[in-house]
N, C-alpha and C positions, 0 to 999 in steps of 0.2 A: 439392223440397217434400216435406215426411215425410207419411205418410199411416200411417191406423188398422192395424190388423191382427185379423181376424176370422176364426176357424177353428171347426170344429167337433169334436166329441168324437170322430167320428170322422177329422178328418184330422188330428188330434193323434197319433193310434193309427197310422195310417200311417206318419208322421212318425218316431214311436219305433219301429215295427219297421225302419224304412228306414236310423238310426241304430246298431241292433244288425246293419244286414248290412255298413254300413258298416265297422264296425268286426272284423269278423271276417274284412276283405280288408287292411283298412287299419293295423291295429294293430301296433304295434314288438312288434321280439321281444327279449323281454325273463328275465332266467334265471330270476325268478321265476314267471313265467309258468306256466314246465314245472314239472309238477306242485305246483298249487298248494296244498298240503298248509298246516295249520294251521303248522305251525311253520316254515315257508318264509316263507310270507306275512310269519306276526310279527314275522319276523328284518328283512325287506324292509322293511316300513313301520318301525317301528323307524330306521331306518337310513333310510330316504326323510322322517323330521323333517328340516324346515328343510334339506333338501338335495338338492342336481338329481339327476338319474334319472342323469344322464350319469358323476358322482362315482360314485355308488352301485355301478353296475355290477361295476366290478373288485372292489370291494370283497366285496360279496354272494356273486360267484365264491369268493373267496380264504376268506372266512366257511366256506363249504357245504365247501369243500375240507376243512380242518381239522376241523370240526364241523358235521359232515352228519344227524346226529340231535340230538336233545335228548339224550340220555344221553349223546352225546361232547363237548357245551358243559359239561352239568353234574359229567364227569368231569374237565374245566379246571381250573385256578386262576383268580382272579380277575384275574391279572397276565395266565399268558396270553391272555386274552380281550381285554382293555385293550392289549396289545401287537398286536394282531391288527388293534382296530380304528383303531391310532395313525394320525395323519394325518387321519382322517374328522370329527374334532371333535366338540364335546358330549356328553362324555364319560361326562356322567352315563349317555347312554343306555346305552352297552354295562355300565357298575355297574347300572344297572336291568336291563338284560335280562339279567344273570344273576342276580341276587336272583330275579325270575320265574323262571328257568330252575330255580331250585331250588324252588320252589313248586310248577310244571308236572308236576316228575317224583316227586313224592308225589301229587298228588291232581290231576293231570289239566290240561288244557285245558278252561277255563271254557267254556259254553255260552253265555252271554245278555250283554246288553249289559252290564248291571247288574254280574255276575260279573266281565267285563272292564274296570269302569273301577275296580274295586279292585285291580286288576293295578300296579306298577310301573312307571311311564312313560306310559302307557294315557289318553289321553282319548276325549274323543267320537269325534272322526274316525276314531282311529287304531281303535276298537273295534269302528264300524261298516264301517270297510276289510276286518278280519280275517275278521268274520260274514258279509257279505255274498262277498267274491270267496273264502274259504276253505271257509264252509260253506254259503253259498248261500242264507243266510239274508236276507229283506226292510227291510234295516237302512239306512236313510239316512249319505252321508256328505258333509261339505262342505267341503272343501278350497279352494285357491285356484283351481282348474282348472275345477271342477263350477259355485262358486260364480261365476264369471264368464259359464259358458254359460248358467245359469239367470236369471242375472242381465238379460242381454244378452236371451234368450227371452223374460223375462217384464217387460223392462224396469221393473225396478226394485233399487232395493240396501238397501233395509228388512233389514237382517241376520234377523228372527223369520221377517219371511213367506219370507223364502229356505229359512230353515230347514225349514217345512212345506211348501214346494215341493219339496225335497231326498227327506220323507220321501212323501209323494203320489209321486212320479215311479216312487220303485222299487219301492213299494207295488201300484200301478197297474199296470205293467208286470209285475209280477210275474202279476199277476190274471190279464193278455193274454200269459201264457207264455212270458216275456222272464226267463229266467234273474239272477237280482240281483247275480250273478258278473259277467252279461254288460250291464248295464244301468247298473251304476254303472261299472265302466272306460271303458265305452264315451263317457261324461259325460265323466271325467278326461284320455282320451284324444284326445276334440275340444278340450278347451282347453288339452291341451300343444301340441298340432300345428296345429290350424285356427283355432280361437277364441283367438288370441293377445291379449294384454294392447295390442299396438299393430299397427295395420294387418291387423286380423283377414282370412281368405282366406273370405269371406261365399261366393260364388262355387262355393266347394267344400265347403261345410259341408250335411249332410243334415237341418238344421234350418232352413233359410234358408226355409221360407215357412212356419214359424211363430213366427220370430223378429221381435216386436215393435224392436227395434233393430237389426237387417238395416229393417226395412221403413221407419222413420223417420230411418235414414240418419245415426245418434249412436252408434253400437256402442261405441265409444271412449270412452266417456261413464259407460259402466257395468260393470262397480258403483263409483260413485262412490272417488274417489282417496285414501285412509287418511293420516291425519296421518302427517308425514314424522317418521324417527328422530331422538330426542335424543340426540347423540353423547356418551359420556362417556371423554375422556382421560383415558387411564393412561400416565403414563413408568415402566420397570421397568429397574432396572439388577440386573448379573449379573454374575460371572465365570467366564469360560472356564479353567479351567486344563491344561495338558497334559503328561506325564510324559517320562521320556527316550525310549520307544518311543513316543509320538506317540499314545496313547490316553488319553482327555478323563475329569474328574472330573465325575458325576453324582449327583445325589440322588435318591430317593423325595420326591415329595411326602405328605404327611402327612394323614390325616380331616379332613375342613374348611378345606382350603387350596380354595384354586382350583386346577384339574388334578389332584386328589387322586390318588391311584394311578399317576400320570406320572411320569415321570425327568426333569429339568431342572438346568440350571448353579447352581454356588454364589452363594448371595445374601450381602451384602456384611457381615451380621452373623457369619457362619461366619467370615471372613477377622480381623475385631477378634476373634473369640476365640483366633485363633489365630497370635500376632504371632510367634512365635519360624518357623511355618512360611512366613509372609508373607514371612518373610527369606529364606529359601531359593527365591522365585519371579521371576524375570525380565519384566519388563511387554512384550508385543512390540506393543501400541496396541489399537484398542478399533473396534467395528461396530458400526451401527445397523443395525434390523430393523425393518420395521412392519408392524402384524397386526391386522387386525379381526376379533373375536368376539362374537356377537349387536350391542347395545350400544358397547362398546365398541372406540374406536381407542386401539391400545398403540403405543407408543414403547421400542424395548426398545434399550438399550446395553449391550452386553458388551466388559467385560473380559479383553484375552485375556495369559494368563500362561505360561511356559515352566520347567518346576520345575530345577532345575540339580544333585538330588539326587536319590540313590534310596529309596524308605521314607518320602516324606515324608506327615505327615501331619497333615489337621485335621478340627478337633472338630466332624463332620459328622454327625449322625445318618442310618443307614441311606444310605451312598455307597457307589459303586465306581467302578471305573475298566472303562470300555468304548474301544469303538472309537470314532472317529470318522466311519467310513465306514458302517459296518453295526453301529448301537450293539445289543445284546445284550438288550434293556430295551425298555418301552414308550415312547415320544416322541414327544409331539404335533409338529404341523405348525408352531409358532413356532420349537421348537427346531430342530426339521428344517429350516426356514430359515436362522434364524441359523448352522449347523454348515458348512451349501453357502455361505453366504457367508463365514464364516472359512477354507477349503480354497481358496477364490479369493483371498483376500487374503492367506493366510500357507501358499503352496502347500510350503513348505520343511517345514512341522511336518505338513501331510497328508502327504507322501512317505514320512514318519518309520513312520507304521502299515500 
């Protein structure tokens, strides 16, 4: 049988100091962590849009490797940045986060929330992440981690009043000397680990007696379940082509393509303009790929060709010829798939490079 749940102002305040010790035994380590500087942070969240902490990680390393200041991102090209991030998706981000990059190192690291949501990439969340764990600022944020423990605590999924539960919380805590650095992870870090989405570990959560849904025994329940996605099918067809050394023809994608700044296979309109070199190509059969991006499930069919000449050439804007193993260019993760599955099916032309 569920029952009420009544707390006082002061065993609230308990509660949330009891949370922040929690958290400073129990917290993953994490590379952004250590020294969480302005421009660590940005790089992090950034790169934590719409994707697990667990992806993120190598990646964030490999980022700080290469470009460990702001002056060494904004001494990049934009290629190699985008090559850096390939595989990690949404690619807009890392084109956004160098547009800012180039902002940042003329006039600074914005101060206010305001400041940062005219940033590139930049919404709510992601401004109030920056301010609060970078500069310690009392800046609310609500994610899908905070927003379920809050949710769950205060049983309810009202998106507004969440929201000013979000900014009360760190507000509050801040007042009772709970760092906003250490007050809002501490949130995101009970509902990566504890407050899970299914079969929460109530038990071991340092909010369970004053969590209205720990006490009515529905935890599950909240924050109510989000309209499910409408899938939109995409089939994309490609050609693979490959030279007598065994290294595969690639293009630039173009401003305002999809994957803009990416390297991907020839599209089947490059081949009709270029019949006299069509001749000169050998068909060795064709792979399907399938790949989901936000929205979207793709169907991607490539074409895979063997050129039987040297010098050949078509009317390709901005191509070259790379490897197939270690392609020299940036390459999202559909190409990177389809490439592993052509080296498994025509292991005769991978041997070739």
């Amino acid at each position: 049988m569920s029952k009420s749940v009544k707390f006082t102002s002061g065993q609230f305040f308990v509660a949330v100091h009891r949370l922040a010790r929690w958290f400073e035994h129990q917290r993953r380590i994490l590379p952004w962590r250590n020294d969480p500087s302005v421009y660590r942070v940005w790089v992090s969240e950034i790169m934590l849009q719409q994707t697990q902490v667990v992806t993120v990680v190598p990646y964030f390393e490999r980022f700080m490797t290469h470009y460990p200041t702001l002056d060494a991102l904004t001494a990049a090209s934009e290629a190699d940045v985008l090559k850096l991030w390939a595989g990690l998706g949404y690619y807009s981000r890392a084109r956004n986060l160098y547009r800012a990059a180039k902002i940042f190192v003329e006039n600074g690291f914005p101060k206010s929330r305001a400041e940062w949501l005219e940033v590139p990439g930049i919404g709510d969340y992601t401004a109030g992440a920056i301010l609060s764990i970078a500069l310690d600022q009392p800046e609310p944020i609500l994610d899908g981690n905070v927003e379920r423990v809050i949710s769950r605590v205060r049983r309810t999924s009202d998106r507004a009043r969440l929201r000013r539960l979000s900014r009360a919380f760190v507000e509050t805590s801040f007042r009772r000397g709970i760092r906003p650095s250490v007050a809002n992870q501490a949130l995101m870090e009970l509902g990566a680990t504890v407050c899970s989405p299914r079969q929460p570990h109530c038990g071991k959560c340092p909010l369970f007696d004053i969590c209205h849904a720990c006490a009515a025994g529905d935890a599950e329940q909240f924050p109510e379940s989000k309209k499910r996605k409408e899938w939109i099918a995409i089939q994309e067809e490609l050609h693979c082509i490959f030279g007598e050394d065994g290294r595969v023809l690639l293009r630039e994608r173009e401003p305002g393509e999809w994957r803009a700044g990416l390297w991907d296979l020839i599209e089947p309109r490059a081949l009709d303009k270029s019949r006299s070199a069509k001749t000169a190509l050998t068909p060795m059969g064709t792979v399907q790929t399938r790949h989901i991006v936000t929205r979207h499930k793709i169907l991607r069919t490539t074409h895979v060709w063997k050129a039987e000449k040297k010098g050949i050439h078509l009317r390709v804007k901005s191509s070259r010829w790379v490897s197939i193993h270690t392609p020299e260019v940036a390459v999202g993760a559909a190409l990177q798939r389809t490439l592993n599955r052509i080296r498994e099916k025509f292991p005769e032309v991978s041997r070739l490079n």
